[in-house]
C-alpha atoms as a printed R data frame, in Angstrom:
    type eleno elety resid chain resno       x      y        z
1   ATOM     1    CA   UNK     A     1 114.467 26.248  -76.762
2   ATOM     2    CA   UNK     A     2 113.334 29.815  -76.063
3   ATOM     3    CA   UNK     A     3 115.165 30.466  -72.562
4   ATOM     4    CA   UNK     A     4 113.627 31.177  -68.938
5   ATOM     5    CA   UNK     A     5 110.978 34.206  -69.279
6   ATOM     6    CA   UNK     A     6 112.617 37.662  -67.518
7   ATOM     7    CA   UNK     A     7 109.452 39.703  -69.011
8   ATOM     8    CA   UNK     A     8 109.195 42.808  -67.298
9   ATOM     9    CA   UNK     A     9 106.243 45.224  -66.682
10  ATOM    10    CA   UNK     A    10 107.960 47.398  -69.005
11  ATOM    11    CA   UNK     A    11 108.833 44.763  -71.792
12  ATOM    12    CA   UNK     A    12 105.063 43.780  -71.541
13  ATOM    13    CA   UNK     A    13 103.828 47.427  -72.083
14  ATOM    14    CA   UNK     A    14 105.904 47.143  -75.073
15  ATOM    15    CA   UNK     A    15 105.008 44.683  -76.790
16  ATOM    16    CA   UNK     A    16 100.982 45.597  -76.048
17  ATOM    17    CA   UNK     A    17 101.708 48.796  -77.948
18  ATOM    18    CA   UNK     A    18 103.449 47.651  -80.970
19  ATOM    19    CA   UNK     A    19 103.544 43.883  -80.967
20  ATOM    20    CA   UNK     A    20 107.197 44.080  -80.402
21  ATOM    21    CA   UNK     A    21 109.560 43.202  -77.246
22  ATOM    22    CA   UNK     A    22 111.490 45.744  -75.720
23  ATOM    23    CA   UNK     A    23 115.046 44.069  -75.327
24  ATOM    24    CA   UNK     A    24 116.338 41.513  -77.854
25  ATOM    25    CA   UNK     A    25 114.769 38.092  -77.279
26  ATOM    26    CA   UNK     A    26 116.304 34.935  -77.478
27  ATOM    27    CA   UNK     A    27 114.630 32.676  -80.566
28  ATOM    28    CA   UNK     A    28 114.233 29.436  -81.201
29  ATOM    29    CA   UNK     A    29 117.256 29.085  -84.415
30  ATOM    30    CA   UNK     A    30 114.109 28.988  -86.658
31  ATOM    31    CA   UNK     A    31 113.787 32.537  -85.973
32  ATOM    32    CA   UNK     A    32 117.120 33.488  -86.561
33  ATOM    33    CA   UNK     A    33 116.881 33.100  -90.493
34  ATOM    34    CA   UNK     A    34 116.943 35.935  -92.550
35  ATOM    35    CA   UNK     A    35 114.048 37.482  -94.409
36  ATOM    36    CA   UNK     A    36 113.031 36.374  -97.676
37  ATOM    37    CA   UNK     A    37 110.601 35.917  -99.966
38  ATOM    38    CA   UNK     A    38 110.365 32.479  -99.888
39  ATOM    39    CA   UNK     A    39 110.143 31.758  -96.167
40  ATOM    40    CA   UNK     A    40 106.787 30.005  -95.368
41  ATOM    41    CA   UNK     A    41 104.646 29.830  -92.174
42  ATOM    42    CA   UNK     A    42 104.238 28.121  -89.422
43  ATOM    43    CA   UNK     A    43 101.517 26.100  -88.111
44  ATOM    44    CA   UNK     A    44  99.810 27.138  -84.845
45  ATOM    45    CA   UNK     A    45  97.634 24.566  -82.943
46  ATOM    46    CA   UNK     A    46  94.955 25.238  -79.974
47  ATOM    47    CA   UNK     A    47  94.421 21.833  -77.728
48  ATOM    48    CA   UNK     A    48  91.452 22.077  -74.790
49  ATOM    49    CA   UNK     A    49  92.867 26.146  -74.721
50  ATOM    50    CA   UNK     A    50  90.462 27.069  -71.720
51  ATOM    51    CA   UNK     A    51  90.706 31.179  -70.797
52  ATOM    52    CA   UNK     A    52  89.450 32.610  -67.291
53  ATOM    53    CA   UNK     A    53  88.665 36.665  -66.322
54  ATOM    54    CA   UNK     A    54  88.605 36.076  -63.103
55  ATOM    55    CA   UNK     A    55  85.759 33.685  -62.017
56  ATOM    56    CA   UNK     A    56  84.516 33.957  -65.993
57  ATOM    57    CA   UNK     A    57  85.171 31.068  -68.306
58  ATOM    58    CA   UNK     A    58  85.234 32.917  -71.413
59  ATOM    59    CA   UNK     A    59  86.884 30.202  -73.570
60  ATOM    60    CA   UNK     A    60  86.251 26.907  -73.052
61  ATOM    61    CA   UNK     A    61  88.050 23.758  -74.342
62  ATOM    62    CA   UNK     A    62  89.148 25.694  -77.343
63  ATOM    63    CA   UNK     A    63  90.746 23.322  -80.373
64  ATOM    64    CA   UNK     A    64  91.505 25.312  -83.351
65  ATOM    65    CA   UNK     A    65  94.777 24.202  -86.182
66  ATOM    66    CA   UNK     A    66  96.009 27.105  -87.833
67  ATOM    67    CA   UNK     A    67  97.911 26.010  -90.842
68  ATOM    68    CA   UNK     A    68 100.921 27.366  -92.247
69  ATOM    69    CA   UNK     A    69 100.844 29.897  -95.084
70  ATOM    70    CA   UNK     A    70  96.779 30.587  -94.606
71  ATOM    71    CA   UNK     A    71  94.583 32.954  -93.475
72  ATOM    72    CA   UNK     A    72  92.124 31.619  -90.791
73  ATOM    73    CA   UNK     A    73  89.030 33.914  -89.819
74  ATOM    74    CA   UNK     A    74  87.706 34.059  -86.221
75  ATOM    75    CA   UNK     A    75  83.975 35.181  -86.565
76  ATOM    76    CA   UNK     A    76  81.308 35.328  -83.932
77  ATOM    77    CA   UNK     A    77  79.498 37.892  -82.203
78  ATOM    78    CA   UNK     A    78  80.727 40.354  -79.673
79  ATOM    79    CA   UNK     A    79  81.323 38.688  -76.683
80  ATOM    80    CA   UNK     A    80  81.842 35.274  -78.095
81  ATOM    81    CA   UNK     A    81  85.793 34.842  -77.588
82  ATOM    82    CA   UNK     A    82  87.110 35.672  -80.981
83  ATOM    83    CA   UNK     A    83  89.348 38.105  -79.395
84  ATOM    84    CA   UNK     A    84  90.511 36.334  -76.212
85  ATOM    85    CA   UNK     A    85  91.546 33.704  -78.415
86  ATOM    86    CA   UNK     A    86  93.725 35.481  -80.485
87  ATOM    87    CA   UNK     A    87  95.035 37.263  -77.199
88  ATOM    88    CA   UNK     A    88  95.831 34.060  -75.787
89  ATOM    89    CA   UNK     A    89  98.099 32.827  -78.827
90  ATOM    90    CA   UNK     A    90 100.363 35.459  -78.152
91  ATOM    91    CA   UNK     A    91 100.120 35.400  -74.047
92  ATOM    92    CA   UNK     A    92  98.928 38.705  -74.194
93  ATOM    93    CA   UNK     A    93  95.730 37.563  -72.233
94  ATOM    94    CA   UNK     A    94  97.479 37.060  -69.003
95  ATOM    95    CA   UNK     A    95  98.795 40.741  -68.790
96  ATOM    96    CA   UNK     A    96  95.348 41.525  -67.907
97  ATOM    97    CA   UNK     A    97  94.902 41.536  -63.852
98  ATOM    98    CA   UNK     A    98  93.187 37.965  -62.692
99  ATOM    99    CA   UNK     A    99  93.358 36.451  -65.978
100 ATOM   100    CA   UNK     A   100  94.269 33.120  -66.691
101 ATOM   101    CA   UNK     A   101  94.941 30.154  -69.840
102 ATOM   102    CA   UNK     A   102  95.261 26.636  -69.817
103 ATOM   103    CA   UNK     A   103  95.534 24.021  -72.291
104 ATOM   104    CA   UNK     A   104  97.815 24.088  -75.262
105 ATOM   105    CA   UNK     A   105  98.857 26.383  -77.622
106 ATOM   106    CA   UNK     A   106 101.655 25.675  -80.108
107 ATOM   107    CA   UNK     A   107 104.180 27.249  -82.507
108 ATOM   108    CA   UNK     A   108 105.154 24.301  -85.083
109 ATOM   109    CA   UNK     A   109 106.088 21.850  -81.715
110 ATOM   110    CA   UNK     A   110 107.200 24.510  -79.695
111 ATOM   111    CA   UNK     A   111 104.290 24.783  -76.533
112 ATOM   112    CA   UNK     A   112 104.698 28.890  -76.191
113 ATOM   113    CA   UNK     A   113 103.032 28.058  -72.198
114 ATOM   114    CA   UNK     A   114 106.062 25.880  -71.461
115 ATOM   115    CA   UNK     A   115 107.234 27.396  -67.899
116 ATOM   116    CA   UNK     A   116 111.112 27.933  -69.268
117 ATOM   117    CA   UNK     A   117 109.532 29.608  -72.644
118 ATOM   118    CA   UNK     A   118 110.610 33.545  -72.357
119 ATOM   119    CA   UNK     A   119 107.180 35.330  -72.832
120 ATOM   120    CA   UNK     A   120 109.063 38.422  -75.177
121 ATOM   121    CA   UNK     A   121 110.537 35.810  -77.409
122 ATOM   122    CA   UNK     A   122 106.653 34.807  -78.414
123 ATOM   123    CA   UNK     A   123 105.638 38.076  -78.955
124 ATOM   124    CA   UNK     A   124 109.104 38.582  -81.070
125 ATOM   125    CA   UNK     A   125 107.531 35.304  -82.709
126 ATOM   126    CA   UNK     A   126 103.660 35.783  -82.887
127 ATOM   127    CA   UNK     A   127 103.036 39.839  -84.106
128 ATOM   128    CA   UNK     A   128 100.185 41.183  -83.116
129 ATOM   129    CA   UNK     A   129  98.013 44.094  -85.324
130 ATOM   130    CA   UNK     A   130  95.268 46.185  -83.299
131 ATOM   131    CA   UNK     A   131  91.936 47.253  -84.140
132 ATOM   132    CA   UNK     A   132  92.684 50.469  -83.830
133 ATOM   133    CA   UNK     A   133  96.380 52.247  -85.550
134 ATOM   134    CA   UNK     A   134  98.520 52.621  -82.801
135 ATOM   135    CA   UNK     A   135 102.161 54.176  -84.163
136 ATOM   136    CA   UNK     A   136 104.244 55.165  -81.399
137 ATOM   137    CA   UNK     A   137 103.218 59.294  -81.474
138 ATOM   138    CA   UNK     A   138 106.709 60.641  -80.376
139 ATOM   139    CA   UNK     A   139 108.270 58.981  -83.813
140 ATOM   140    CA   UNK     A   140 109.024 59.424  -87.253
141 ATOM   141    CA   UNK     A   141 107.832 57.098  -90.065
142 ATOM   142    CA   UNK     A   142 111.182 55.476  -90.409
143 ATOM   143    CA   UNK     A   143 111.536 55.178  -86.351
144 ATOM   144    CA   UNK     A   144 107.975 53.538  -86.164
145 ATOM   145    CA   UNK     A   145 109.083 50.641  -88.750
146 ATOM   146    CA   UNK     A   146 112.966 50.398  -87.051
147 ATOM   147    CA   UNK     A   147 111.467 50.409  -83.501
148 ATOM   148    CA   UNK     A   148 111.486 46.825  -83.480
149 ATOM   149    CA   UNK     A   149 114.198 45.952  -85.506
150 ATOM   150    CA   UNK     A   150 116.798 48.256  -83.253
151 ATOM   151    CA   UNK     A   151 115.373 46.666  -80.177
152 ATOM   152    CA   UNK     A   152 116.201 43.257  -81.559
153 ATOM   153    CA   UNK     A   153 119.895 44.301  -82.151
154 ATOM   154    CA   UNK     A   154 119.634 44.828  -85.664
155 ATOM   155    CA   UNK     A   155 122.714 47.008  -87.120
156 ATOM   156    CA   UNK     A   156 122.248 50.325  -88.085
157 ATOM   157    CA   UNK     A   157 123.845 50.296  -91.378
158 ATOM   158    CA   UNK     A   158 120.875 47.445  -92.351
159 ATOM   159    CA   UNK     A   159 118.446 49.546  -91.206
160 ATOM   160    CA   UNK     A   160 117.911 51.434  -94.267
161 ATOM   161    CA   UNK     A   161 117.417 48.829  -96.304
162 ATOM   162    CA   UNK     A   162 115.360 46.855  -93.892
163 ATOM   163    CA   UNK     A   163 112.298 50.003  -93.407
164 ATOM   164    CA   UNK     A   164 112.306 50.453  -96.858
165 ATOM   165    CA   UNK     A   165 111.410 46.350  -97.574
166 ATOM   166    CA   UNK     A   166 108.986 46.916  -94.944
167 ATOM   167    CA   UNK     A   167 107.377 49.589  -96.086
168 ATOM   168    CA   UNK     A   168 107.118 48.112  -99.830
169 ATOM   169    CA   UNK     A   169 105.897 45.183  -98.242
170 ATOM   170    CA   UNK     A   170 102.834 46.907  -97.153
171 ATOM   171    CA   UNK     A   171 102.239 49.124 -100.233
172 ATOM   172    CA   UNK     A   172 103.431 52.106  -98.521
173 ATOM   173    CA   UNK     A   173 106.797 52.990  -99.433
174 ATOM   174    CA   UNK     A   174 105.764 55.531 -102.479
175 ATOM   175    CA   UNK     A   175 103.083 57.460 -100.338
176 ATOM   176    CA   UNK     A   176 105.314 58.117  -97.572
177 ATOM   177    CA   UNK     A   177 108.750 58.078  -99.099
178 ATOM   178    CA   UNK     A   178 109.692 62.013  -99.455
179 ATOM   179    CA   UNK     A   179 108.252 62.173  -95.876
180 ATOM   180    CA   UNK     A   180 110.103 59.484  -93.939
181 ATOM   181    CA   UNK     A   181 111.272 61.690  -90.843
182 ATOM   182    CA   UNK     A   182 107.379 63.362  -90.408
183 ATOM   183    CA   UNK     A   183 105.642 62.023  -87.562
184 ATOM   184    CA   UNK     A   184 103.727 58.498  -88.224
185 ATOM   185    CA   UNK     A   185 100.896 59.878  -86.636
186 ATOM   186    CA   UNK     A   186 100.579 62.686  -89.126
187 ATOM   187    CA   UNK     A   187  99.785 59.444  -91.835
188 ATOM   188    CA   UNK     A   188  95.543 58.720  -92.442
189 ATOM   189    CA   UNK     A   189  93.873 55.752  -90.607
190 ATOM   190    CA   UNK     A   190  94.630 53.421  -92.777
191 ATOM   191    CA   UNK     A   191  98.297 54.467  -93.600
192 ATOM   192    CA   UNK     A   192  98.574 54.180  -90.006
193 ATOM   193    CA   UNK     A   193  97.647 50.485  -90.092
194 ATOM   194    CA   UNK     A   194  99.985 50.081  -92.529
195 ATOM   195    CA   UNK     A   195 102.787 51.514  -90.896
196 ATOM   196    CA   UNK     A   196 101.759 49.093  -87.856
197 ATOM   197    CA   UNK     A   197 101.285 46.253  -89.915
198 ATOM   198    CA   UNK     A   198 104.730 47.400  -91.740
199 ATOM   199    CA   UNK     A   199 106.793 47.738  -88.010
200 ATOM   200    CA   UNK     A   200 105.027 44.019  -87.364
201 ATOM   201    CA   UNK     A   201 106.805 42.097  -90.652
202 ATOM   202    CA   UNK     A   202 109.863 43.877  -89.782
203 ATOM   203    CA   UNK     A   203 111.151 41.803  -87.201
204 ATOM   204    CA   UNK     A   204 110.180 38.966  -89.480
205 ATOM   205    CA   UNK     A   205 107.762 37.102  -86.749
206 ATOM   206    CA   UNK     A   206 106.720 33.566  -88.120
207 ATOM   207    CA   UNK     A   207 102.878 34.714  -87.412
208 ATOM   208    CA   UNK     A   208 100.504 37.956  -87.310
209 ATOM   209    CA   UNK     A   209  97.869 38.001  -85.318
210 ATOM   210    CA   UNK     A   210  94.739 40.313  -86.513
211 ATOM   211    CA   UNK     A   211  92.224 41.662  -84.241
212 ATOM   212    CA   UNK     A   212  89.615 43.306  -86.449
213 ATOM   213    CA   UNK     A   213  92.346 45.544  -88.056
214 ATOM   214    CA   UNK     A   214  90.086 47.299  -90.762
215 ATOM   215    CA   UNK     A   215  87.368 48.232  -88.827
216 ATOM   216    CA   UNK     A   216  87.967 51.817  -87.668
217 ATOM   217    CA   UNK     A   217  88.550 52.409  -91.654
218 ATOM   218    CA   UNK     A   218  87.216 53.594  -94.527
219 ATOM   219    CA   UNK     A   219  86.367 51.368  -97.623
220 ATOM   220    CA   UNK     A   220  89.667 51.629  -99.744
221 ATOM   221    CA   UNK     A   221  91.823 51.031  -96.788
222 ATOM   222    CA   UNK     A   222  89.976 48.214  -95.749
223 ATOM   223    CA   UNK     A   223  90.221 47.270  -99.406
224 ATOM   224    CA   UNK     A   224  94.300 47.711  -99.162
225 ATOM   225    CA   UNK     A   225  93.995 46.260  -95.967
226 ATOM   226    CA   UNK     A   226  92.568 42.659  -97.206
227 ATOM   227    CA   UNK     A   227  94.913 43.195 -100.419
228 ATOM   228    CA   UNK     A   228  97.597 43.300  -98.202
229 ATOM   229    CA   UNK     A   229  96.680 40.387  -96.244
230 ATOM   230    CA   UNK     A   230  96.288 38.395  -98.877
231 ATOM   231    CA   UNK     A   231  99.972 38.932 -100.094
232 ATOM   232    CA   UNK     A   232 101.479 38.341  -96.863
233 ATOM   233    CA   UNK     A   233  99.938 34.667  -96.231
234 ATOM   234    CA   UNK     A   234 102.346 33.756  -98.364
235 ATOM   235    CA   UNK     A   235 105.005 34.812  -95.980
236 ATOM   236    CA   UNK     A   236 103.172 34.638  -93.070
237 ATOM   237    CA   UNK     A   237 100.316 32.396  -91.135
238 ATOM   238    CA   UNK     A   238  97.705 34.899  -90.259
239 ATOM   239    CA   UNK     A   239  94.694 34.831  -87.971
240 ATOM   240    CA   UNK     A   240  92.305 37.782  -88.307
241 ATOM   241    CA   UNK     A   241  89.477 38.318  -86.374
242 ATOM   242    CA   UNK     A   242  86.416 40.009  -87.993
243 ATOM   243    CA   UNK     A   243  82.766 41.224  -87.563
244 ATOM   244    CA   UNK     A   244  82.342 41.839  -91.204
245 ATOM   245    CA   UNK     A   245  81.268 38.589  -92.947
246 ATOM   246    CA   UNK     A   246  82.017 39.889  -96.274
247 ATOM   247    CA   UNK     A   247  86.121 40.346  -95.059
248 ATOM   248    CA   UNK     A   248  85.986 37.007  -94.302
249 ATOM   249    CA   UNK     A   249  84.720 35.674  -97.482
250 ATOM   250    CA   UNK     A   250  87.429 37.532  -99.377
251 ATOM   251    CA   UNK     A   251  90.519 37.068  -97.177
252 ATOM   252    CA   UNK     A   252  90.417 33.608  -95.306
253 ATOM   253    CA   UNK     A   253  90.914 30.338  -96.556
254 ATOM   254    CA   UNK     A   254  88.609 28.801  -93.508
255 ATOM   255    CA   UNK     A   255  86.736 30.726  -91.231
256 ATOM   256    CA   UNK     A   256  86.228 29.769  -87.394
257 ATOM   257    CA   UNK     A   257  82.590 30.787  -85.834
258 ATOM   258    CA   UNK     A   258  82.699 31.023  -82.308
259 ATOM   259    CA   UNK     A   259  79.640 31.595  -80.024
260 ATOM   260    CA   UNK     A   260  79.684 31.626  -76.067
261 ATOM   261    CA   UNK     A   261  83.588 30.832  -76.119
262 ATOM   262    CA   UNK     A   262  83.276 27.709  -77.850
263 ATOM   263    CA   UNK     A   263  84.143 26.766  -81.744
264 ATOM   264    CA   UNK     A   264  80.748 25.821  -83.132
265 ATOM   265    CA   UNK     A   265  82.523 25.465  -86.601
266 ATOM   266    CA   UNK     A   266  85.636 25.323  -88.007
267 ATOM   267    CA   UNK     A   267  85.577 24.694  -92.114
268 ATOM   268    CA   UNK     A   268  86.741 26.033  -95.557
269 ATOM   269    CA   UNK     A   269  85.075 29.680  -95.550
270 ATOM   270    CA   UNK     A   270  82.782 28.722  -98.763
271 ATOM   271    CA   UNK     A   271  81.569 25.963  -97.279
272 ATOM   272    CA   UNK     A   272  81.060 28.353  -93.442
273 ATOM   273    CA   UNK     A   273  79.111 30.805  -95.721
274 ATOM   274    CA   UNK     A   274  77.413 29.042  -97.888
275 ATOM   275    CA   UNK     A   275  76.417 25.439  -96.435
276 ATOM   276    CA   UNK     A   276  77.036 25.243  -92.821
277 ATOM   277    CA   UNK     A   277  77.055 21.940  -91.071
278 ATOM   278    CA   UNK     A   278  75.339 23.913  -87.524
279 ATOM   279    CA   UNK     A   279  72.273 25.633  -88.143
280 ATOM   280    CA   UNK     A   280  73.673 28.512  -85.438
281 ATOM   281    CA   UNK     A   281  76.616 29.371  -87.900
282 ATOM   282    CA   UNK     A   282  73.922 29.875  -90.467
283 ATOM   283    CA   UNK     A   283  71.665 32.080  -88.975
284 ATOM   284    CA   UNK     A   284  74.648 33.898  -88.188
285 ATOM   285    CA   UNK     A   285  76.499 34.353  -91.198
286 ATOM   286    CA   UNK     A   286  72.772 35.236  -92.749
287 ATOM   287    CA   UNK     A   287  72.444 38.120  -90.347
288 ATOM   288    CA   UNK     A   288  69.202 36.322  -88.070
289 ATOM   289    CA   UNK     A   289  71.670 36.954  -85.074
290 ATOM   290    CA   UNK     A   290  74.668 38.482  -83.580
């Protein structure tokens, strides 16, 4: 059992910036094993997941199974919850002031909004990747990818050898190789997803979270991007949220179209995009709305 939460305002602020805690966290044994190649995911499951700004239901009664190994699509249009939802997986929702979750959201049969469950141990377990690159500014490459991996006690003679699987794990390690103590920032958009999405599998979480994290790029990093994704499912469950209907297609085994904070449809993506069971998810996915 993950111990008794001692999140502080500073471990929260953390782990919002990188996906990554800011003192070593305290797994579940699962969590413990090394990395490798074959590990496999782990299923996430949303029961009656209900999310409140304030006075504003913005997700209501919410059931959603992620399964293991897959990528899973969240589509919708602004507004609709896509976001909140993935927010909410990794209890980053209720860092924002007045917001609130209930329901059930679970890590294989772990309930992450158990009252004893330590809130930096989820985000150790549930990595997060941002719409828009955020490497820490005052570090190097290599610093950006060990961030995590110091902070969770990791030894520095394995450190090495740990940022370099990283960074081959994203595609990156032979543009940025000869240039590993250069600021991360000084990398393009889409290297600096990368890099984030590179300082995420570090730490070896058991899930990554996307929200929309090709957006602010240009067409071959997006196209790296989705390569990328595609490779890690096999590590990795993965829920990526997405405006772009054609990034769904291509990346996600099922897709997930939300409208008003509520699933309207939850199916294999071929079947989402091209015969819909709700006549809403097809107007949508053929552009008449959102």
């Amino acid at each position: 059992m993950i111990p008794p939460d001692t999140t502080s305002k500073e471990q929260s602020d953390m782990s919002t910036a990188g996906g990554l805690p800011s003192e070593p966290p305290q797994a579940p044994p699962q969590a413990s094993k090394a990395a490798s190649a074959e590990k496999t995911g782990h299923a996430v499951k949303l029961k009656n997941l209900n999310a409140y700004y304030g006075g504003q239901h913005a997700i209501k009664s919410v059931t959603i199974d992620f399964p293991p190994n897959e990528v899973t699509a969240l589509i919708g249009p602004s507004g609709s919850g896509k976001s909140t939802v993935v927010r909410c997986i990794n209890r980053m929702h209720e860092e924002i002031p007045g917001a609130r979750a209930e329901g059930s959201v679970t890590l294989d049969e772990l309930d992450i909004y158990d009252p004893n469950v330590d809130v930096t141990a989820v985000r150790r377990l549930i990595g997060m990747v941002f719409q828009k690159p955020n490497p820490f500014p005052t570090m190097s490459i290599f610093d950006n990818v060990a961030a995590g991996l110091r902070l969770t006690g990791t030894k520095s003679s394995d450190l090495k050898e740990l940022v370099h699987r990283s960074l081959v794990s994203v595609g990156l390690w032979d543009e940025v190789k000869d240039r590993l103590n250069e600021p991360g920032i000084g990398l393009s958009g889409g290297q600096q997803q990368r890099l984030c999405i590179a300082r995420t599998v570090a730490i070896e979480p058991e899930v990554i979270l996307m929200d929309e994290p090709a957006s602010a790029l240009d067409p071959i990093s997006t196209l790296k991007i989705e390569e990328l994704v595609d490779e890690l499912k096999e590590r990795y469950t993965i829920v990526i949220v997405t405006h772009n209907m054609q990034q769904a297609a291509r990346v996600a085994n099922s897709t997930v179209f939300m409208l008003e904070g509520e699933v309207i449809e939850h199916d294999e993506t071929n079947k989402i995009f091209t015969n819909p069971n709700d006549e809403r998810t097809e107007r949508y996915v053929t552009g008449k709305f959102g």
